[in-house]
Backbone as CSV, one residue per row, in Angstrom:
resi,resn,N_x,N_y,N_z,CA_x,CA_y,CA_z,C_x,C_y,C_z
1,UNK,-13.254,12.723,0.513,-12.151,12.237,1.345,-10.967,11.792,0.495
2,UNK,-11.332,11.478,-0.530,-10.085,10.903,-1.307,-9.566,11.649,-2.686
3,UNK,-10.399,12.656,-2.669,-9.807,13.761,-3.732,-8.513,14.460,-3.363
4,UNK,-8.168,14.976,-2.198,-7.018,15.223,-1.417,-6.025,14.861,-2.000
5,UNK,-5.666,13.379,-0.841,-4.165,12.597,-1.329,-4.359,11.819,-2.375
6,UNK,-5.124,11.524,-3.214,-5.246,10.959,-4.687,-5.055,11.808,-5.934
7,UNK,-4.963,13.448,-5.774,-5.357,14.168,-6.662,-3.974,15.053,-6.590
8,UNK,-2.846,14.751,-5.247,-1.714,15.721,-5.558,-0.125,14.857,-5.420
9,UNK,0.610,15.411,-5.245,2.104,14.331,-5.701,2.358,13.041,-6.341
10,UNK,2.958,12.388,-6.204,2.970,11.421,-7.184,1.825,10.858,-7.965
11,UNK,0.737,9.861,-7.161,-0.408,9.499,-7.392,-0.940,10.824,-8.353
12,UNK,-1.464,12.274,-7.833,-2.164,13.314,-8.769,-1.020,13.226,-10.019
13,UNK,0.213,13.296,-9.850,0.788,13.645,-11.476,0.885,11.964,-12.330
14,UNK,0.984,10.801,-11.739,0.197,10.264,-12.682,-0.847,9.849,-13.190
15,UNK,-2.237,10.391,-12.346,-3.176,10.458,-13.208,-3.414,11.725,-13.880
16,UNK,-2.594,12.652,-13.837,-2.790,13.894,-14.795,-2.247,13.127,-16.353
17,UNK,-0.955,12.263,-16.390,-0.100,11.894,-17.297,-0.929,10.587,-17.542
18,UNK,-2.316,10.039,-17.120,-2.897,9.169,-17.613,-2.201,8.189,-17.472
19,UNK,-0.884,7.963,-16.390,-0.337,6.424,-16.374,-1.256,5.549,-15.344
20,UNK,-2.422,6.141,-14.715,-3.218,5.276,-14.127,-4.337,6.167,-13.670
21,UNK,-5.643,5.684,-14.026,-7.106,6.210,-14.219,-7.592,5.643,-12.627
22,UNK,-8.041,6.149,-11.898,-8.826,6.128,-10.746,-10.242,6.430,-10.558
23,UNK,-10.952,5.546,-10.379,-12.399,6.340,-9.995,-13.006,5.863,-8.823
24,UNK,-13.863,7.159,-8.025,-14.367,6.786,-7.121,-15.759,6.830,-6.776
25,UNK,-15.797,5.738,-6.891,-17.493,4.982,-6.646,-17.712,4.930,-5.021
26,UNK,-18.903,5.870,-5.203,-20.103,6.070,-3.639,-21.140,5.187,-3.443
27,UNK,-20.701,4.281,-2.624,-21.761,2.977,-1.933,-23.155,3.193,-2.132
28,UNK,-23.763,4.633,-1.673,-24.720,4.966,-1.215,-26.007,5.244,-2.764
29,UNK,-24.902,5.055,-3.931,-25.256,5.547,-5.096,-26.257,3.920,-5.840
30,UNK,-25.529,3.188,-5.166,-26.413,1.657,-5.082,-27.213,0.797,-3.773
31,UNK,-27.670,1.524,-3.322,-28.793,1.736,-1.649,-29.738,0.765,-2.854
32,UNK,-30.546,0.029,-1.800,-31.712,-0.695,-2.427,-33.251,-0.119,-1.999
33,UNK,-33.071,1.193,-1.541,-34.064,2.080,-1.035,-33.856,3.617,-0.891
34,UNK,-34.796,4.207,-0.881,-34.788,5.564,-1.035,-34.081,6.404,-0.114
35,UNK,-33.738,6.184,0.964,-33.358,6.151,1.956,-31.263,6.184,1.574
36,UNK,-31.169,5.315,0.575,-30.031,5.634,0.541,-29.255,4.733,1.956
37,UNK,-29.959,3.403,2.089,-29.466,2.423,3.038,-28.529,1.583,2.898
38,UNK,-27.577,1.351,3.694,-26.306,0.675,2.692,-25.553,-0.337,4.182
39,UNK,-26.179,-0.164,5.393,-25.782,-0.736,6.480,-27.099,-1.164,7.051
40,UNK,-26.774,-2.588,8.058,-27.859,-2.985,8.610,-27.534,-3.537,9.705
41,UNK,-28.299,-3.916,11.131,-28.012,-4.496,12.317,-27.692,-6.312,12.040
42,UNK,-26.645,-6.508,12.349,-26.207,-7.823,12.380,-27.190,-8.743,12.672
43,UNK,-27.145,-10.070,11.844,-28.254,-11.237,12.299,-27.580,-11.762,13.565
44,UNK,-28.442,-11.784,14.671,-28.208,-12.605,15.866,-27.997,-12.029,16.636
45,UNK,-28.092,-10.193,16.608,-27.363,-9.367,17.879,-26.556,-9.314,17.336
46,UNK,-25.770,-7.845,18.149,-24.287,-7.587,18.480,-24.480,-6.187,17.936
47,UNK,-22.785,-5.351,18.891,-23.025,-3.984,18.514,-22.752,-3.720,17.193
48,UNK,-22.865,-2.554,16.746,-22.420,-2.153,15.259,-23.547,-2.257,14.237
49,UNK,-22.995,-1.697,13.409,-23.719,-2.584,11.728,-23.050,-3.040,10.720
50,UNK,-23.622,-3.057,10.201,-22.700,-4.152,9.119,-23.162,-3.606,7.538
51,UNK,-21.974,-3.405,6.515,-22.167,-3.229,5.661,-23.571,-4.359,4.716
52,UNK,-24.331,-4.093,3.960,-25.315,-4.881,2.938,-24.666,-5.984,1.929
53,UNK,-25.050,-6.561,1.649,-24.501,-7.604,-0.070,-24.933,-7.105,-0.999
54,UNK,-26.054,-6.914,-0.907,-26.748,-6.243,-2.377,-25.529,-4.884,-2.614
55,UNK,-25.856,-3.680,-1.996,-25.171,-2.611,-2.976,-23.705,-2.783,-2.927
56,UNK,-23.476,-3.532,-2.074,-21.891,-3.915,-2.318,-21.430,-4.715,-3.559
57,UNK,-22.539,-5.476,-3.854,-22.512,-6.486,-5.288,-22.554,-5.211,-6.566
58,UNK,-23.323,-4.731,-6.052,-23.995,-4.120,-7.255,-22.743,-2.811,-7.817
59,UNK,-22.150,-2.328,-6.524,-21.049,-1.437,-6.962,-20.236,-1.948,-7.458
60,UNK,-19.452,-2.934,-6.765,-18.192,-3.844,-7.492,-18.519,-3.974,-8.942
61,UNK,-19.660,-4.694,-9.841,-20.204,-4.774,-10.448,-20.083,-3.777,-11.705
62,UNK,-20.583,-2.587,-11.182,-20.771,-1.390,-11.755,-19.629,-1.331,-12.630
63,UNK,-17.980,-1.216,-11.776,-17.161,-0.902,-11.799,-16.168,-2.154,-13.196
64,UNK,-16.482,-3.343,-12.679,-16.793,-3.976,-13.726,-17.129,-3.959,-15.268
65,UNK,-18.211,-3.608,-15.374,-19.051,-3.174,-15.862,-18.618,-2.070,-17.087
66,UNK,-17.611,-1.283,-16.101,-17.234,0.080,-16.661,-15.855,-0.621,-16.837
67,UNK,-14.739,-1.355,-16.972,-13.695,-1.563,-17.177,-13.381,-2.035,-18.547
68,UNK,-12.122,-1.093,-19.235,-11.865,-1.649,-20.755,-10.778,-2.634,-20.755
69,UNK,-10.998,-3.403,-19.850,-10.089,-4.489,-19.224,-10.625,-5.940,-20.360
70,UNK,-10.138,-6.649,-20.400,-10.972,-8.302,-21.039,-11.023,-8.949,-19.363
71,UNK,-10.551,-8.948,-18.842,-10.238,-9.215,-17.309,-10.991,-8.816,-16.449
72,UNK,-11.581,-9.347,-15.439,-12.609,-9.046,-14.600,-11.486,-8.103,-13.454
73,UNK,-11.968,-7.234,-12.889,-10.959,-6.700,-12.312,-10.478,-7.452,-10.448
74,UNK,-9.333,-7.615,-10.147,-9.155,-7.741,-9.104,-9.934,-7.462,-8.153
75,UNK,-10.427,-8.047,-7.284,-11.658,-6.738,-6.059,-11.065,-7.457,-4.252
76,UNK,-10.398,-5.921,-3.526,-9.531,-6.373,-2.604,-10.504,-5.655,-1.865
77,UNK,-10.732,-6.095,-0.448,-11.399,-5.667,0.335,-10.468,-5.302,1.700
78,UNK,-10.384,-3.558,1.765,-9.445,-3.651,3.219,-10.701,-3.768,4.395
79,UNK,-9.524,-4.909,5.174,-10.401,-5.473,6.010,-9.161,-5.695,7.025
80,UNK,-9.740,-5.242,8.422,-8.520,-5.586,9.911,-8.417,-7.310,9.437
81,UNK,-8.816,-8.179,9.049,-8.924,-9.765,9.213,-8.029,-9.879,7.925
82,UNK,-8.167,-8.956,6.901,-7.285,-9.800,5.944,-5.513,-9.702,5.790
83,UNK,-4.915,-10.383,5.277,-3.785,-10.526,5.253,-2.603,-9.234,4.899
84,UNK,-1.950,-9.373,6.181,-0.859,-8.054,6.028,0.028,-7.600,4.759
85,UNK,-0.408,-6.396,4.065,0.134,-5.702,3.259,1.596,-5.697,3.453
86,UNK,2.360,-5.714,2.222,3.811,-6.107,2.046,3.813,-5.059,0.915
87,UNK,5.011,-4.850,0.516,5.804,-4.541,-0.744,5.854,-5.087,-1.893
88,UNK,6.096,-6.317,-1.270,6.506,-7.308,-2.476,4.651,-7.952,-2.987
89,UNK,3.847,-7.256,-1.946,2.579,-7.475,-2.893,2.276,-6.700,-3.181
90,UNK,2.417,-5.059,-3.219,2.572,-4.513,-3.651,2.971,-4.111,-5.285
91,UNK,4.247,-4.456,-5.171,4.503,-4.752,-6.539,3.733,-5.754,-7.465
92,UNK,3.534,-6.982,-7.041,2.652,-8.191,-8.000,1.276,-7.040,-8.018
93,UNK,0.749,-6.299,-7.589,-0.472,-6.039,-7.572,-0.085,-4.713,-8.569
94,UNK,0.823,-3.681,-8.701,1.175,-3.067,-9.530,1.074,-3.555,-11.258
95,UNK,0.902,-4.881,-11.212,1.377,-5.378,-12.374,-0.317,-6.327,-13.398
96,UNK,-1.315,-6.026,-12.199,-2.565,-6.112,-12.715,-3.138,-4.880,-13.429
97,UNK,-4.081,-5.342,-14.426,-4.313,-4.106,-15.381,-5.856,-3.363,-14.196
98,UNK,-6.413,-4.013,-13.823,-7.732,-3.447,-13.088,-7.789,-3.673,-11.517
99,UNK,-7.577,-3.153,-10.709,-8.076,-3.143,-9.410,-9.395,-2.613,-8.533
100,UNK,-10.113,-2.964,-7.969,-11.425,-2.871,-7.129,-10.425,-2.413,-5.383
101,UNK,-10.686,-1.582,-5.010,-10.532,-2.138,-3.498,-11.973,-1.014,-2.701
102,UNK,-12.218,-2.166,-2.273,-13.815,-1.812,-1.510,-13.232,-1.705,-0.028
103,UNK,-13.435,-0.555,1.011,-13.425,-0.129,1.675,-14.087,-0.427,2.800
104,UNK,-13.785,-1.280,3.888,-14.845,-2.153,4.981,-15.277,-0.711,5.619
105,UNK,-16.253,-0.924,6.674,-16.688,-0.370,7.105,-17.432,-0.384,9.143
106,UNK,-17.635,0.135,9.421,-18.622,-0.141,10.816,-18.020,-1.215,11.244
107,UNK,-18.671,-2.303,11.556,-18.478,-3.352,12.206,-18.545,-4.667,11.277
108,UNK,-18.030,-4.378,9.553,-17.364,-5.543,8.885,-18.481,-5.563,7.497
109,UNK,-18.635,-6.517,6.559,-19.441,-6.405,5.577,-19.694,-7.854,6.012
110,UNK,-21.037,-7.644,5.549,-21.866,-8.928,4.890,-21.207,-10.355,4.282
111,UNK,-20.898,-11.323,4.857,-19.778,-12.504,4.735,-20.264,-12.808,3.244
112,UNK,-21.422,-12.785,3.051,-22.006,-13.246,1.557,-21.324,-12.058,0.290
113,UNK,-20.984,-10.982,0.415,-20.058,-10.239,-0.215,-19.207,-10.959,-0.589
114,UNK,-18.005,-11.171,0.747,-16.713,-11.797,0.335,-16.655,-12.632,-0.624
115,UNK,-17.832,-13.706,-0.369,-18.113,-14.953,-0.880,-18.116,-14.818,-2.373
116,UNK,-18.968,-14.117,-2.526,-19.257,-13.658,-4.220,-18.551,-13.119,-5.026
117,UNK,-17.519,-12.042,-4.167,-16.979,-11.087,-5.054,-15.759,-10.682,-4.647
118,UNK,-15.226,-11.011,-3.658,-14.136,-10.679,-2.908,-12.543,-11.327,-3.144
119,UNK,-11.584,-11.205,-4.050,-10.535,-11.795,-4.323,-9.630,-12.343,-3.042
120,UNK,-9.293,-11.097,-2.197,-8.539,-11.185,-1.059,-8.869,-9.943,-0.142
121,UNK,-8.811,-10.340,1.063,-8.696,-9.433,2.354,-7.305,-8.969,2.490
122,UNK,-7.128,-7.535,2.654,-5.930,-6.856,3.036,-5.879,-6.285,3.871
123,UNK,-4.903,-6.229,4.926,-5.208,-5.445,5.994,-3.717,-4.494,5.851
124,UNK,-3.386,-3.372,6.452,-2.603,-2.688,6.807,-1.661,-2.491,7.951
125,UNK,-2.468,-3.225,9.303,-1.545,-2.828,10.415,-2.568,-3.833,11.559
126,UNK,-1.587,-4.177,12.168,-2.810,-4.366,13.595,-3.107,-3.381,14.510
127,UNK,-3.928,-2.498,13.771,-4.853,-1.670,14.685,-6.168,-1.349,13.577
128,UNK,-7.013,-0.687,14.336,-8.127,-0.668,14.158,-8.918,0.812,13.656
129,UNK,-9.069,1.388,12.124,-9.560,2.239,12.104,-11.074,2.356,11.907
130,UNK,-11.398,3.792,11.846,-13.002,3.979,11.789,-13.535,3.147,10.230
131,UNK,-12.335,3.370,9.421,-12.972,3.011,7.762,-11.915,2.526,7.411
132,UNK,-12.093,1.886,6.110,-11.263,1.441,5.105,-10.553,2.670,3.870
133,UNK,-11.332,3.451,3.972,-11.347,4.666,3.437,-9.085,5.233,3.331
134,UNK,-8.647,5.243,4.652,-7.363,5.687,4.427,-6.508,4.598,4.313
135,UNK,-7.027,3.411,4.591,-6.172,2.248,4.257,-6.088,1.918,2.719
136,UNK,-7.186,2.392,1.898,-7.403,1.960,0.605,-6.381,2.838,-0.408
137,UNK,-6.295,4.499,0.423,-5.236,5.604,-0.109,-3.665,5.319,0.056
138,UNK,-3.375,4.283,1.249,-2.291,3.778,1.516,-1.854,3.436,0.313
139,UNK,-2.821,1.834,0.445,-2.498,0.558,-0.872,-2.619,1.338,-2.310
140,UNK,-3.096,2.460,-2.389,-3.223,2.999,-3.888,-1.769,3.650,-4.259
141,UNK,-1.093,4.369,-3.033,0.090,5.008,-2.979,0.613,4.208,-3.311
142,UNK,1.161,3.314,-2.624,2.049,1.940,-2.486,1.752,1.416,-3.691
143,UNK,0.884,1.554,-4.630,0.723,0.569,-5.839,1.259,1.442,-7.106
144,UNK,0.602,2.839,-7.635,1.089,3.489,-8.044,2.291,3.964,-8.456
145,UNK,3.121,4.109,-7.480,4.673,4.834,-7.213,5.240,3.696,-8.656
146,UNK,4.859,1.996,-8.089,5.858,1.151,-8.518,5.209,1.392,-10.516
147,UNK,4.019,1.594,-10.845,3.853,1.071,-12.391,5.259,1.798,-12.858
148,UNK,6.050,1.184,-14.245,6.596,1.884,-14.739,6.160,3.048,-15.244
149,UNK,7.291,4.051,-15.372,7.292,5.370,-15.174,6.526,6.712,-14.842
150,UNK,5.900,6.263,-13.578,5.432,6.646,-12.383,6.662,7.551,-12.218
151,UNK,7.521,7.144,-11.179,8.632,7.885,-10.357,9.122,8.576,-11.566
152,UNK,9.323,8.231,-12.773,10.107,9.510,-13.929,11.257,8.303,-13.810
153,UNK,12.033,8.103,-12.707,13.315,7.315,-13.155,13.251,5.949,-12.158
154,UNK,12.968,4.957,-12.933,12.231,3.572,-11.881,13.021,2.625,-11.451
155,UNK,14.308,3.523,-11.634,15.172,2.825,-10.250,15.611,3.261,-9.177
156,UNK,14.430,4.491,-8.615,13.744,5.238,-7.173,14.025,3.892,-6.434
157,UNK,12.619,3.223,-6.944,11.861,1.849,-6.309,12.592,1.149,-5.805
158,UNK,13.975,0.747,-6.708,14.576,-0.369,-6.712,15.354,-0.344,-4.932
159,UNK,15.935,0.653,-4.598,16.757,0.834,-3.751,15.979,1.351,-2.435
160,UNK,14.945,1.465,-2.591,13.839,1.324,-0.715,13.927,0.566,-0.075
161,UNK,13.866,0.354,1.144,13.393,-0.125,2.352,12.439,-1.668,1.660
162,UNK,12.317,-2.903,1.741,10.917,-3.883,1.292,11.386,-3.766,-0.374
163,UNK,12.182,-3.161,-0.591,11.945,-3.327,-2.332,12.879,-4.334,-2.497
164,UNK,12.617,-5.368,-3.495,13.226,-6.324,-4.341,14.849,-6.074,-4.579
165,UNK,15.522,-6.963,-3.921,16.963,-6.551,-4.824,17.256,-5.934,-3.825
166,UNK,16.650,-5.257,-2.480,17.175,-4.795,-1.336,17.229,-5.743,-0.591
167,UNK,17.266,-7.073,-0.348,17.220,-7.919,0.510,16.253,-7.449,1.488
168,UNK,15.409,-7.060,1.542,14.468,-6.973,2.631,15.105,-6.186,3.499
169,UNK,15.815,-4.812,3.381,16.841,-4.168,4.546,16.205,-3.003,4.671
170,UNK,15.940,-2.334,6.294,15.909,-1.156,6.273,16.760,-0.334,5.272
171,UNK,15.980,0.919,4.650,17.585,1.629,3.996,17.521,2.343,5.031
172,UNK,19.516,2.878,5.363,19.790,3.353,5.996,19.722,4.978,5.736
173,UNK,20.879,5.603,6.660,20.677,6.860,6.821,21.238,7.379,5.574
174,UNK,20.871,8.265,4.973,20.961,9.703,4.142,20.971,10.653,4.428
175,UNK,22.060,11.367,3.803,22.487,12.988,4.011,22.494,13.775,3.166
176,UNK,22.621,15.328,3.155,22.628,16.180,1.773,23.290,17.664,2.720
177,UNK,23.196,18.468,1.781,24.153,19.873,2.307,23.512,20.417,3.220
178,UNK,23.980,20.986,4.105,25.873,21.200,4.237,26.153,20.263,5.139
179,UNK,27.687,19.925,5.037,28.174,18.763,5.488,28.189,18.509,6.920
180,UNK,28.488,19.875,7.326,28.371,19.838,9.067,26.610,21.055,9.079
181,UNK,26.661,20.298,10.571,25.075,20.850,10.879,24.830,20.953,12.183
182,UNK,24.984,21.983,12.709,24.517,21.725,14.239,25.377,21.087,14.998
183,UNK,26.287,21.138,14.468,27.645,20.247,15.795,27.736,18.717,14.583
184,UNK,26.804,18.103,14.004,26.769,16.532,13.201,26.817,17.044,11.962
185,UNK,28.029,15.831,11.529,29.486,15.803,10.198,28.451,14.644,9.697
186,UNK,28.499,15.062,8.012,27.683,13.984,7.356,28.950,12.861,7.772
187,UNK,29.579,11.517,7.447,30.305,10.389,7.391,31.158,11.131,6.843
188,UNK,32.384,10.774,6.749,33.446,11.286,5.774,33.475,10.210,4.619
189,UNK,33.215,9.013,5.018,32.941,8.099,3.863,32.257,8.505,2.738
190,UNK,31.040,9.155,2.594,29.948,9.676,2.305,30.735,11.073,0.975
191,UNK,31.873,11.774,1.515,32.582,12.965,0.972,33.550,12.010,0.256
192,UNK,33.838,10.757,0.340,35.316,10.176,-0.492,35.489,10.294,-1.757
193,UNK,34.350,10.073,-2.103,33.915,9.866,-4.038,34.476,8.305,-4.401
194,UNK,34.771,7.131,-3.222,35.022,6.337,-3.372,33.175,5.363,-3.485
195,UNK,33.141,5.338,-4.804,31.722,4.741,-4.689,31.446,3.554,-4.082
196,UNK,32.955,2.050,-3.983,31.979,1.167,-4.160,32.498,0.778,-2.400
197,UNK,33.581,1.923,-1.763,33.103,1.692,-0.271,32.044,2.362,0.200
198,UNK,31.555,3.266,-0.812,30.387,4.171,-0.303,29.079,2.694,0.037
199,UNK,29.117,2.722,-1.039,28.130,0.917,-1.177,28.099,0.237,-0.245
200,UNK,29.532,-0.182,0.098,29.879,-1.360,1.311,29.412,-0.393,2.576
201,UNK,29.386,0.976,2.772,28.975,1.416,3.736,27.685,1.500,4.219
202,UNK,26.589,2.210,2.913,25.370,1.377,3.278,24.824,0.618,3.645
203,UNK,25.188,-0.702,2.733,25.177,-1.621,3.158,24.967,-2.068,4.580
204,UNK,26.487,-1.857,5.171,26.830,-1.954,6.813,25.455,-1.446,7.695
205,UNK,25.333,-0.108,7.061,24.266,0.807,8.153,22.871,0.535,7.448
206,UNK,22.537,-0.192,6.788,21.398,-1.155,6.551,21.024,-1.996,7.093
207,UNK,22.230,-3.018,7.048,22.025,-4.019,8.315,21.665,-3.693,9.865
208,UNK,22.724,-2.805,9.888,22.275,-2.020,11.519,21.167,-1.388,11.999
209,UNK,20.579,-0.702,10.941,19.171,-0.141,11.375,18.469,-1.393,11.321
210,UNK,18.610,-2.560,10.012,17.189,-3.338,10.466,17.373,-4.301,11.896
211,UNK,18.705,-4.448,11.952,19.000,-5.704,13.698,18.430,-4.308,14.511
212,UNK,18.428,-3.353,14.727,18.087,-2.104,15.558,16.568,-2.207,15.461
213,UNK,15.781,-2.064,14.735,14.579,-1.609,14.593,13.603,-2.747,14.177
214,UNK,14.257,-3.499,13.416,13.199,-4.842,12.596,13.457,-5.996,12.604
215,UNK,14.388,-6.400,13.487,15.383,-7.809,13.656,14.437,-8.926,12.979
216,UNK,12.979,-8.506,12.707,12.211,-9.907,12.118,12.748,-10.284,10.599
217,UNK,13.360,-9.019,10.084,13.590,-9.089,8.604,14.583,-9.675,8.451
218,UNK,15.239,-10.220,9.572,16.743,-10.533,9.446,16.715,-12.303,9.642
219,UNK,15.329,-12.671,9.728,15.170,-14.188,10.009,15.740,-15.055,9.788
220,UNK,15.511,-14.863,8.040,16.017,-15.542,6.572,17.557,-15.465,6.429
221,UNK,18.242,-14.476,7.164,19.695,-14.161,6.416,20.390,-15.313,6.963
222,UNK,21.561,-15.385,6.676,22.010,-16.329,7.147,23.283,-15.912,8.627
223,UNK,23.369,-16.572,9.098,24.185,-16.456,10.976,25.060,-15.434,10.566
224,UNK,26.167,-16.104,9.639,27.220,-15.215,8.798,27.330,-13.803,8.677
225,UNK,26.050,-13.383,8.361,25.891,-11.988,7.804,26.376,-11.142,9.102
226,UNK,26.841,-10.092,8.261,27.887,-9.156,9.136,27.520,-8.338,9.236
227,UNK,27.445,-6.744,10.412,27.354,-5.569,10.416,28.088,-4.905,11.247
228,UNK,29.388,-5.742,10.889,30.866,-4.791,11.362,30.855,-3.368,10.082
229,UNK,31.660,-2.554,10.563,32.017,-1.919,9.573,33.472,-1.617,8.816
């Protein structure tokens, strides 16, 4: 499942260029029975199952184990309960040498896991998937892109949507050739070669997409802030 989007565009060309080593460890490879058992029916009732402690210890562990880190490695568990994924943690998490992220499962892991071995709960979205499995390819994307020279030129990063130094602003709209299209004229602003109203224009239509689409990001700004043009 994760050879796919781990193995092609950005993420695949920097682990071809060795700017970040990935491995993927199979739960089932630390079962405490022949059987290859790695889930069990919840104590007390209820539907579902529930991931084990043991091979969950024992993988984290492994991985451990195997790290040329001095540092025990980070170990993030995506989990619907843990705390919503950002950018800006994103980046701080870019900037650790070892990461773990263990992949919830069924109907949750074993609380004695967390307890033992679990740094932080991350979640992705409020909704609810089958696995942790594509949430973990998310946070790997999202972590990746930012190490230095990842992107080839690492002031990509700087100017996104959530990135640092963007004030927290939707980026706005972008255009490229040809200028007219279908009846729609890129801006004429956009054709001036006047750069730093080009700037002030972004800007403007930054603000506007996020009061349009994300008005939460706009909490912090202050009353003042403008998106006249």
């Amino acid at each position: 499942m994760f050879d796919g989007p781990l193995g092609t565009s950005i993420v695949g060309r920097a682990r071809m260029s060795k700017k970040v080593k990935i491995d993927i460890v199979q739960l089932r490879d630390f079962a405490t029975d022949e059987r290859g058992t790695v889930d069990e029916p919840p104590f007390g009732g209820g539907a579902g199952m529930v991931l084990q402690a043991a091979p969950l210890v024992k993988a984290v562990d492994s991985v451990a184990d195997s790290s040329n880190s001095n540092t025990k490695p980070h170990v993030i568990l995506m989990s619907a309960q843990g705390a919503p994924f950002t950018h800006h943690r994103a980046q701080q998490l870019s900037e650790l040498p070892d990461i773990t992220l263990v992949c919830g499962h069924y109907e949750g892991v074993d609380e004695r896991f967390i307890e033992l071995r679990v740094d932080e709960e991350v979640s992705i979205g409020d909704f609810v998937m089958t696995g942790g499995e594509i949430p973990a390819m998310a946070l790997t994307d999202a972590i990746v892109r930012l190490i230095p020279g990842v992107l080839g030129d690492d002031d990509s990063s700087k100017h996104e949507s959530f990135a640092p130094g963007s004030d927290a602003l939707l980026e706005g709209p972008v255009y490229t050739r040809p200028a007219k299209f279908q009846g729609k004229k890129v801006p004429e602003i956009l054709l001036s070669g006047n750069h730093a109203k080009i700037e002030a224009w972004r800007r403007t239509q930054a603000l506007k997409r996020t009061e349009e689409r994300r008005p939460d990001l706009l909490s912090d700004w202050p009353a003042s802030g403008s998106t006249e043009d």
